[in-house]
C-alpha positions as a printed Julia matrix, in Angstrom:
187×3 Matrix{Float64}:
 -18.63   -1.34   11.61
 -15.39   -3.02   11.95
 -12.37   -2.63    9.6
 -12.66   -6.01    7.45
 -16.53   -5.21    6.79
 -15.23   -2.15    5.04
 -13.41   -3.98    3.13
 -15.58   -7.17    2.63
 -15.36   -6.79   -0.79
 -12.81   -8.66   -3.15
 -12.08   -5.98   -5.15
 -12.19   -2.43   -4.66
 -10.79    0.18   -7.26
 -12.04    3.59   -5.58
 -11.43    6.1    -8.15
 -11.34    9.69   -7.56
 -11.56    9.26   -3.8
 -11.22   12.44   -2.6
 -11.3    13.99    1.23
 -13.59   16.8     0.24
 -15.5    13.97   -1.5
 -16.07   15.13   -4.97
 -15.3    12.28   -7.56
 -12.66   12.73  -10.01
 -10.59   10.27  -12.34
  -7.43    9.37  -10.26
  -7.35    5.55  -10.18
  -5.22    3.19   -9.14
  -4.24   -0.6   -10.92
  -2.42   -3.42   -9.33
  -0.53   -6.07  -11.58
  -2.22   -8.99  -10.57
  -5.45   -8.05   -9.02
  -7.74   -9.16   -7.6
  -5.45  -11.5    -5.78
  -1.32  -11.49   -5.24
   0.81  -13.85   -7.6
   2.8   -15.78   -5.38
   5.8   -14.06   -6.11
   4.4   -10.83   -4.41
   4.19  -13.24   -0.91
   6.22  -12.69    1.91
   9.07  -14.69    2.18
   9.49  -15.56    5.53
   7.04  -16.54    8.43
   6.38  -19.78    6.07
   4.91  -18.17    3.57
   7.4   -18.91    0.78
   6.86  -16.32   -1.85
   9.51  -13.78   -3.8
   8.43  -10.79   -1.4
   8.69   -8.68   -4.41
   6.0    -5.62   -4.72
   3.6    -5.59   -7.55
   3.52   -3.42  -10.17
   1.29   -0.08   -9.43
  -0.09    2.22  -12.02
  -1.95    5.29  -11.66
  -3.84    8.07  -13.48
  -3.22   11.53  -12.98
  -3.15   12.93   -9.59
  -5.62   15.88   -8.72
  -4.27   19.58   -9.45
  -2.17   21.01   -6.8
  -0.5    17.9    -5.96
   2.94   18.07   -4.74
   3.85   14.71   -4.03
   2.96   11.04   -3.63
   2.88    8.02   -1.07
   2.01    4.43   -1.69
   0.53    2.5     1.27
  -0.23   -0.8     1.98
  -2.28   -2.23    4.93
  -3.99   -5.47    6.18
  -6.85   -4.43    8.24
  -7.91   -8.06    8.93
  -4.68   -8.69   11.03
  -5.17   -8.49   14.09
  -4.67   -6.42   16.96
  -4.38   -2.79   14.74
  -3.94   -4.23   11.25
  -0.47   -4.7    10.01
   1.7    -2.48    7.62
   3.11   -3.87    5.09
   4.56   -0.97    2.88
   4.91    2.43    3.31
   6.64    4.84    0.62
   6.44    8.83    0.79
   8.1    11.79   -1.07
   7.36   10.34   -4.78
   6.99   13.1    -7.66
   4.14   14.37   -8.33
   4.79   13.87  -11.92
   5.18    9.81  -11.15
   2.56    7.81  -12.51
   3.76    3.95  -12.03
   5.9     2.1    -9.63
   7.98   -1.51  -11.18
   7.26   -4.47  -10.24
   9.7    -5.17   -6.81
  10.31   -1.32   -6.34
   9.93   -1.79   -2.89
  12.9    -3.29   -2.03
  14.82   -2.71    1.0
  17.23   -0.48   -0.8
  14.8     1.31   -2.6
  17.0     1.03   -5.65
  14.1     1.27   -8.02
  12.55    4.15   -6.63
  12.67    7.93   -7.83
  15.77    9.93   -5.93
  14.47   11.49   -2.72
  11.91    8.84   -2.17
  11.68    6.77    1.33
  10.47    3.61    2.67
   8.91    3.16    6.32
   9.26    0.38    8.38
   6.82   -2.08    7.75
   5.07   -4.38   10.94
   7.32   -6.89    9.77
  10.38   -4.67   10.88
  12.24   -4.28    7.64
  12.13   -1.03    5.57
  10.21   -1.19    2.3
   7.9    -4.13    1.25
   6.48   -6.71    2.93
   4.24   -9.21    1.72
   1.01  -11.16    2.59
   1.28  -13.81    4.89
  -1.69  -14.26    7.1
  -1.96  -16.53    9.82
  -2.58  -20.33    8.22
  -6.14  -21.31    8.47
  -7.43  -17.41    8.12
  -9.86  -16.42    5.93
  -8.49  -14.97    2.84
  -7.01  -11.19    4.36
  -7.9    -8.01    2.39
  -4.62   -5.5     1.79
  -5.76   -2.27    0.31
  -3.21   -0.5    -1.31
  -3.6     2.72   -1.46
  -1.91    6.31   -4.01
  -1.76    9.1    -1.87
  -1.97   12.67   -3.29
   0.12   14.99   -1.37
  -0.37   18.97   -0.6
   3.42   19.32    0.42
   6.33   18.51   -2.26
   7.82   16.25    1.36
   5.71   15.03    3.42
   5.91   16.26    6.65
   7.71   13.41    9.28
  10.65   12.02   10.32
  12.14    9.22    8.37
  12.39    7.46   10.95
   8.5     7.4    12.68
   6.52    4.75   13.01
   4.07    3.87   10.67
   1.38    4.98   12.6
   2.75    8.28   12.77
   3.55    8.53    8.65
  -0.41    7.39    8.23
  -1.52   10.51   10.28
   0.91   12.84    8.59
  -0.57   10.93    5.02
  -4.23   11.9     6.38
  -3.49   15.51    7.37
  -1.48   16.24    4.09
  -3.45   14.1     1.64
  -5.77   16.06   -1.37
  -6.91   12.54   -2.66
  -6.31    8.78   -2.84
  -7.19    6.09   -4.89
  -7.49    2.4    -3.58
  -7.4    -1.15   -4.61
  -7.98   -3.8    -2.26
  -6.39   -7.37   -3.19
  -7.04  -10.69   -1.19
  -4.63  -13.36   -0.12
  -5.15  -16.45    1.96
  -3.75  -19.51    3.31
  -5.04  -22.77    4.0
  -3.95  -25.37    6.21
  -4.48  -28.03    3.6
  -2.15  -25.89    0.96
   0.98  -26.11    3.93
């Protein structure tokens, strides 16, 4: 089954998505969902929005979380998807995230917090902007709950390499999966 028919859907909130599977209440809302405001678009590539990340909010993490990450991936892009956001080494205690936290900076974010590169280069957020004439991408963002108070990784590895450390280290995550498209008629 290939990566967009997982997430076929236009919404998904999993809550309580655990790796051992059992169900529990940590959820995860997105301002805006089911679909980015323009001012959460990329900015660049002709996509003309704000590039400013949406407001996150989540319940409480599972016990014997030490930490948090916020992802956020495209897996309709293609080639291996596309990263747009990558943040790691939140509290444990945190339970939202501003709107336009991910800045470059990462002036709005707790102290001891960092931002991966995203596929567009930059550290910290980067917005939809699929290819004109795509159908509508899917970008799940996901809350990671984290066994180790930092996760383990270099600042400075690739994305790639911060998901597998994210996998290995994770207790539980909860999803939401938001759509964005562009036409060639809305150019």
């Amino acid at each position: 089954m290939s990566l967009s028919a997982l997430w076929s859907a236009t919404w998904i909130l999993a809550a309580g998505t655990t790796l051992a599977g059992a169900a529990g209440a940590f959820t995860l809302h997105v301002d805006g969902a089911p679909r980015f405001a323009n001012d959460q678009v990329y900015d660049r590539g002709g996509c003309g929005g704000a590039n400013r990340s949406p407001a996150l909010a989540w319940s409480a993490p599972p016990a014997g979380t030490q930490s948090l990450a916020i992802t956020m991936f495209d897996p309709d892009a293609p080639g291996r998807g596309w990263w747009h956001w990558i943040v790691a080494d939140l509290p444990a205690s945190l339970r939202a995230l501003p709107a336009n936290a991910g800045t470059a900076d990462g002036g709005s974010l707790p102290p001891g917090a960092f931002q991966g590169r995203n596929d567009f280069g930059d550290p910290g957020y980067g917005g939809p902007c699929p290819p004109l004439g795509d159908p509508p991408h899917h970008y799940v963002i996901t809350v990671w709950a984290l066994r180790s108070a930092r996760l383990p990784v270099d600042r400075s590895a690739h994305d790639r390499t911060i998901e597998a450390a994210l996998r290995r280290d994770a207790i539980a995550s909860a999803r939401a999966v938001l759509t964005y498209g562009r036409s060639r008629a809305s150019r």
